[in-house]
N, C-alpha and C positions, 0 to 999 in steps of 0.2 A: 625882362624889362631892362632899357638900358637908358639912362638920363646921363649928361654933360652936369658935371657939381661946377667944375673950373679950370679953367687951363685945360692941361691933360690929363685930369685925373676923371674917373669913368667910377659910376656904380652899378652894378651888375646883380639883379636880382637872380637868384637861383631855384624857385619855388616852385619846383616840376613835383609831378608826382612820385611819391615817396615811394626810395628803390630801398634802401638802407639808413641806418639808424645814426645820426650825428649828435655833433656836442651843443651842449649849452654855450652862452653868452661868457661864462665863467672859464677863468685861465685856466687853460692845462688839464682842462678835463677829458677825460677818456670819451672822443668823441663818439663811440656805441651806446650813450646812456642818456640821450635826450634828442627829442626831434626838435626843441625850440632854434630859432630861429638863430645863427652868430655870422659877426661879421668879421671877413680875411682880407688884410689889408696885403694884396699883393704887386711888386712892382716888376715890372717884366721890361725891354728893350724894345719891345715888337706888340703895340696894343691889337694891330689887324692882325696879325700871326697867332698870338695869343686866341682871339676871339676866333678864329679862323680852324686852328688845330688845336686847341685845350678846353675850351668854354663849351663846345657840345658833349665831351663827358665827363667835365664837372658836374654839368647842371641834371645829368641823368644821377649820379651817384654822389651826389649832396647835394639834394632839392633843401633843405635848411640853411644852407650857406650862404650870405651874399658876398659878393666881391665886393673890395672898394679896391678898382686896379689903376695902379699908378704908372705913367709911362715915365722911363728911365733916358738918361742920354745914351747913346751907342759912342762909348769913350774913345774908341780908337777913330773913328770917322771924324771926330770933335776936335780931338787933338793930332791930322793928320794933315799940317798945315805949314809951310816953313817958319820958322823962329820958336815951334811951339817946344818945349820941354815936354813929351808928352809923360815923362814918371811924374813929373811934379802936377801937371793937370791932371793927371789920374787921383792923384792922393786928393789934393782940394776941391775935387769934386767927388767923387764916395766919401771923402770927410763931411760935406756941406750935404748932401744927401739925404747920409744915413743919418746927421743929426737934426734934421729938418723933416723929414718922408715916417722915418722909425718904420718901416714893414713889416710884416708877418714872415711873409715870403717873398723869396727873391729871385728872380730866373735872370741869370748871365749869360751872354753870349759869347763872352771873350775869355781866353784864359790868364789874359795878365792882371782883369781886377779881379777873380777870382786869387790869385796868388796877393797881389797886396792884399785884398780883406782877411784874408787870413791868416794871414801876417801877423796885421794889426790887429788881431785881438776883435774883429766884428761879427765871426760866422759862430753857430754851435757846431760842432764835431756831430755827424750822422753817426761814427762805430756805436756810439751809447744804445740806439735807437735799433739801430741793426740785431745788436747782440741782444739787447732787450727781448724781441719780437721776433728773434728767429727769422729775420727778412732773406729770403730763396734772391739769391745774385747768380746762383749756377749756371742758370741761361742769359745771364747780361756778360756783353763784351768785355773781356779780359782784359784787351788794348786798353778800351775806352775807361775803365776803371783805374788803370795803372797811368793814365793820364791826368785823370782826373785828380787821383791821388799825389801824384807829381807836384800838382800845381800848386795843392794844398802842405805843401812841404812835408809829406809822406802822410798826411791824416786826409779822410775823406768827410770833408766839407757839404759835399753835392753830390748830385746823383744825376745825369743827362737823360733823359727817358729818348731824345733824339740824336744821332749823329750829322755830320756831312763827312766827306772825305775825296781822295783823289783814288782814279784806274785809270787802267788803258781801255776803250771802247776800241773793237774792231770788228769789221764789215768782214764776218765770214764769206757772200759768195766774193769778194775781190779776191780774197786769201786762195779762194779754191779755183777762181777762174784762170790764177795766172799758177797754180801750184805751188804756192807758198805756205808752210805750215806756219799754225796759227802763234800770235806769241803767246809766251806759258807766265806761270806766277810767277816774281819774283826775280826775274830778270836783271842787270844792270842796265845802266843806261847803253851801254855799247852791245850788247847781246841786243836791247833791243833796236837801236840804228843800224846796226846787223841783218837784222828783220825786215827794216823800214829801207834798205838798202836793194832789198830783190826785187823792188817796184821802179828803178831804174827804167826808164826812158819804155815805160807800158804806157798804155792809152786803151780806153775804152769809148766809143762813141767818138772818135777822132779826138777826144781832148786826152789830157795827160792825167795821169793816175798818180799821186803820189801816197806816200809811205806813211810819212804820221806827217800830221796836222799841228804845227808848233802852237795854236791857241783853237779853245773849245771849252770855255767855262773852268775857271777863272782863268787859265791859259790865253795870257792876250796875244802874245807875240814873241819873235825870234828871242827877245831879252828876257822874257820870263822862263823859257826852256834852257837859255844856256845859263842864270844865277842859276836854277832849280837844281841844275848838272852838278854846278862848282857844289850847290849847297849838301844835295847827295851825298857827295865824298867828305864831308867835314870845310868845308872850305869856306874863306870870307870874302864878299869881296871888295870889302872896306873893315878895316879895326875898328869899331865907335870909340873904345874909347883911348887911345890915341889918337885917333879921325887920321888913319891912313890907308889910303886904295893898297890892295894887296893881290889883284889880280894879275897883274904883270909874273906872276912866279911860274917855277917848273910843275908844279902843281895842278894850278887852273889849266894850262899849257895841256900837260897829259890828260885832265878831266873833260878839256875841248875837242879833244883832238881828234874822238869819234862823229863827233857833231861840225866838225870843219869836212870831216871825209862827207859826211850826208849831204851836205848843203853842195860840194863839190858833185855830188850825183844829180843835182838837182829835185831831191826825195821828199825834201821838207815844203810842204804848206805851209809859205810864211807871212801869204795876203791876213788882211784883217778888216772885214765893214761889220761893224757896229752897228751901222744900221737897220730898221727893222723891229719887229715885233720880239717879245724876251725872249723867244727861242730861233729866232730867222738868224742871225748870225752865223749859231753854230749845227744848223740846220745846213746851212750852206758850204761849212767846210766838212761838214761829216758829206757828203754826197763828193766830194772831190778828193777823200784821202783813205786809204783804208786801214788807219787806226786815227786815233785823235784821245786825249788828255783831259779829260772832266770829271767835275764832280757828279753828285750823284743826279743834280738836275738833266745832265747830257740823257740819261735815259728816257726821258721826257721830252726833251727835243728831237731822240729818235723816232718815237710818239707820233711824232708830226711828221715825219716824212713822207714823202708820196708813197702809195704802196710796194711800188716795184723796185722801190731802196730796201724796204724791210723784208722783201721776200729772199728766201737764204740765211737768214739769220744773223745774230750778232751777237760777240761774246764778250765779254768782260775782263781783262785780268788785273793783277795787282801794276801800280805804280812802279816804276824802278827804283832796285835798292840799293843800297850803299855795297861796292866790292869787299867792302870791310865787315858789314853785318847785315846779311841777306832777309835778316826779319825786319826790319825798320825802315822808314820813310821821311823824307820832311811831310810834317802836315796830313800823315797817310791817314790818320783819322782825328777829328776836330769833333767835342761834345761842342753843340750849338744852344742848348737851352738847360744852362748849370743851374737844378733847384738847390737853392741853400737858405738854410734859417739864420736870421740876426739874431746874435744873442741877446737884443734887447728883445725879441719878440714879448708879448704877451702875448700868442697864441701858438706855443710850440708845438703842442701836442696836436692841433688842428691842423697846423704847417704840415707836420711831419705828416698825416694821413692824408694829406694832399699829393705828396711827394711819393709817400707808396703807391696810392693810386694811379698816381702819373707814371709810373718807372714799372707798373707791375704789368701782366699776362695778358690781362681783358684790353685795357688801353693799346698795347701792342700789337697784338688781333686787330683789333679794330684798327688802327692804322696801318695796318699791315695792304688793307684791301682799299684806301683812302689817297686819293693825289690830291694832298693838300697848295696850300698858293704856293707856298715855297717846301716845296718839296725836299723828304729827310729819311736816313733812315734810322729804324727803330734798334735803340739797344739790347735789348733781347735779341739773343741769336737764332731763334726759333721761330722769329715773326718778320721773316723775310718780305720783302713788297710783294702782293700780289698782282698790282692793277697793271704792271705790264707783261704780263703772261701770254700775250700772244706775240711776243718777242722776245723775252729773258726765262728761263725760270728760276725758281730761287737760290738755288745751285749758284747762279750765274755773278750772283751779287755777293758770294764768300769773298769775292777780291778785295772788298770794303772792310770785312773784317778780319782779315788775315793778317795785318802789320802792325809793328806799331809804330808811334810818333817818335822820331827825333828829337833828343834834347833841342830847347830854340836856342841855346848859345850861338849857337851859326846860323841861325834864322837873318838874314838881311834888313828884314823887318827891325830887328834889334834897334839898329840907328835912331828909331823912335826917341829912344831915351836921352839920345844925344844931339838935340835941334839939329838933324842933319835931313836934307831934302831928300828921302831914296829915289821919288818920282823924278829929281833931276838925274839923279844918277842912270838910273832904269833907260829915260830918252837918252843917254848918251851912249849905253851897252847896245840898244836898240839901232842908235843911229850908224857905229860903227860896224854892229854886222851887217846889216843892208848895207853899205857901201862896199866891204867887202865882196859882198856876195855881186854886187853890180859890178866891182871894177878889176873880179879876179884876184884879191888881195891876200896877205897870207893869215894866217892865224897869229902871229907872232907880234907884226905890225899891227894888228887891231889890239889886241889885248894894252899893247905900246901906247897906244891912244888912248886906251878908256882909262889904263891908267893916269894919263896926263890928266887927261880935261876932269877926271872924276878927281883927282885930288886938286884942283884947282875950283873945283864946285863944295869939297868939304871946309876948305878952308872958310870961304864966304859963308857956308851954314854954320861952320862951329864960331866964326864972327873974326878968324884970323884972318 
């Protein structure tokens, strides 16, 4: 049963037939010791996602619980806006919040309020709970947990039952029709435009074939592959906080310079329509490149290909890594749904067996075989996706768990905290390599440029 109370907040009866034994109405009780009836005040980011992927096996294995679930703002989309401070909108808002909502339970999507809350003194520590209970993490992502732990300033706050992350997706019969072997884990970014380089001036069907596909979920365009390059190697390509462009160095220079030879072969897919249904976009550049750059949804947009794209197969491998530390990535794996408890809860003890629930074996299984609306994969390494198995097998999807994340110090993204516009900066990385690439230009002179116009755009944002 589900009723509107107000605004956006939802109650969610739970009253299925009774699978296992919960708690009483009473704090902190050992929920195996009473069927009566209690209610979890949970506030999550995502109310159709939540309901979507969590709410059918609550309600099998806590038919006495009812929800009262609260929808949350999505802080980084809120505060993604010119002039906004987003560290200081982030603080005034989980300040105002958490002392207004008070939760049980709290599912995060981002990792930088997950680092400020715990900062500030608003989350409980999970080790207590862990160590308590003998809680089995053997089969949950090593990455994903030394991430998660990161955030929390070395303590583990949450626990992600879901990930998303970035691969390479590539079109094994292209790879075999032209004789080119396939790319491998773990690659650099020039190892693999190296790769993306043997599809040189091929054609199939009289159109042109290219090498990799510079956007395919979140991959939009020529600008997000060449920051992702710089960002790769350690690289900025703006100080926030000084607010000065830094890409004009010998640095970015070397970091480009595989990616200047690619574009000079004409290899890179660097169109981009938007248009279309949630997977038509990148429906359309996977059929015209033979690798491309997405997250875990691209597997489901392969899904939808005509048949005689998916016949031959298609494999998976990891993101390209840093020359400097072959196991890491920017963004190689991102927890999407951070359960953590308020230390104000009054229902810690029910939080927490929500949390194991959600992060344990059975839940896992079962999403294992589930193509939910926004598709994810499961933290257990043991409960690979099944539902594309007549394309992938599980094998295929180690790519996802094999790295780990990049400190975000050189995340681009960063600028956030410094009212600086990245999205202007982005069109003007974006604008200059298309003109290059249109007017034959060199790598040197462009960087020349984005330097310019990009520190003449910091200045207006930081207000100089």
């Amino acid at each position: 049963m589900l009723k509107l109370r107000s605004g956006k907040v939802y109650y969610i009866s739970l009253l299925a037939v009774l699978l296992m034994v919960v708690t009483a109405c009473s704090n902190n009780k050992p929920v195996n010791e009473t069927t009566e009836p209690f209610v979890l005040k949970i506030a999550t980011y995502n109310e159709a996602d939540f309901k979507n992927t969590f709410l059918p096996f609550l309600t099998r294995e806590f038919p006495a619980m009812e929800i009262e679930l609260v929808q949350t703002e999505e802080v980084v989309n809120s505060a993604f806006q010119p002039g906004v401070d987003y560290g200081e909108y982030m603080i005034d808002y989980w300040d105002r919040f958490m002392n207004e909502e008070s939760p049980d339970l709290l599912i995060l999507n981002d990792e930088q309020s997950l680092s400020y809350l715990s900062q500030d003194s608003w989350l409980t520590s999970l080790e207590t709970f862990l160590e308590r209970d003998e809680y089995d993490l053997n089969s949950y992502s090593e990455a994903l947990l030394e991430q998660i732990r990161f955030e929390g300033g070395g303590v583990l706050y949450g626990l992600s039952p879901l990930f998303n992350g970035k691969a390479i997706f590539y079109n094994k019969a292209m790879f075999d029709t032209f004789g080119v072997p396939y790319p491998e884990d773990q690659m650099t970014w020039e190892e693999l435009l190296r790769v993306a380089g043997r599809f040189a001036a091929q054609t199939m069907n009289g159109e042109p074939v290219y090498g990799l596909a510079a956007g395919c979920m979140p991959y939009g365009n020529i600008s997000d592959l060449a920051i992702r390059m710089g960002e790769t190697e350690g690289l900025l390509l703006a100080d926030p906080e000084l607010r000065q462009m830094r890409i004009d160095s010998d640095s970015w220079l070397q970091a480009l310079a595989p990616l200047d030879t690619a574009l000079k072969q004409n290899v890179i897919y660097t169109e981009h329509d938007g248009s279309g249904s949630l997977y038509e976009p990148c429906m359309r550049i996977l059929q015209k490149s033979a690798m491309a750059i997405g997250e875990f949804e691209t597997a489901a947009a392969i899904l939808q290909l005509p048949a005689e794209m998916q016949q031959g197969g298609w494999g998976i491998a990891t993101i390209p890594v840093s020359s400097m530390s072959r196991d890491q990535a920017p963004e190689a794996i991102r927890p999407t749904d951070i359960m953590v408890i308020p230390a104000r809860s009054e229902q810690t003890e029910q939080a927490w067996e929500v949390i194991k629930a959600l992060n344990g074996d059975d839940f896992a299984a079962e999403h294992a075989n589930t193509l939910n609306m926004l598709p994810k994969l499961s933290a257990r390494t043991e409960h690979k996706p099944l539902v594309f198995d007549t394309i992938f097998t599980a094998e295929d999807f180690d790519a996802f768990y094999t790295l780990k994340s990049m400190p975000k110090a050189g995340d681009p993204l960063e600028l956030y905290y410094f009212e600086l516009d990245i999205v202007s900066l982005q069109a003007i990385v974006y604008k200059e390599f298309m003109a290059m690439i249109q007017n034959a230009g060199t790598l040197q002179e462009t960087l020349n440029k984005i330097q310019e116009q990009g520190q003449v755009e910091l200045q207006r944002g930081g207000g100089g």
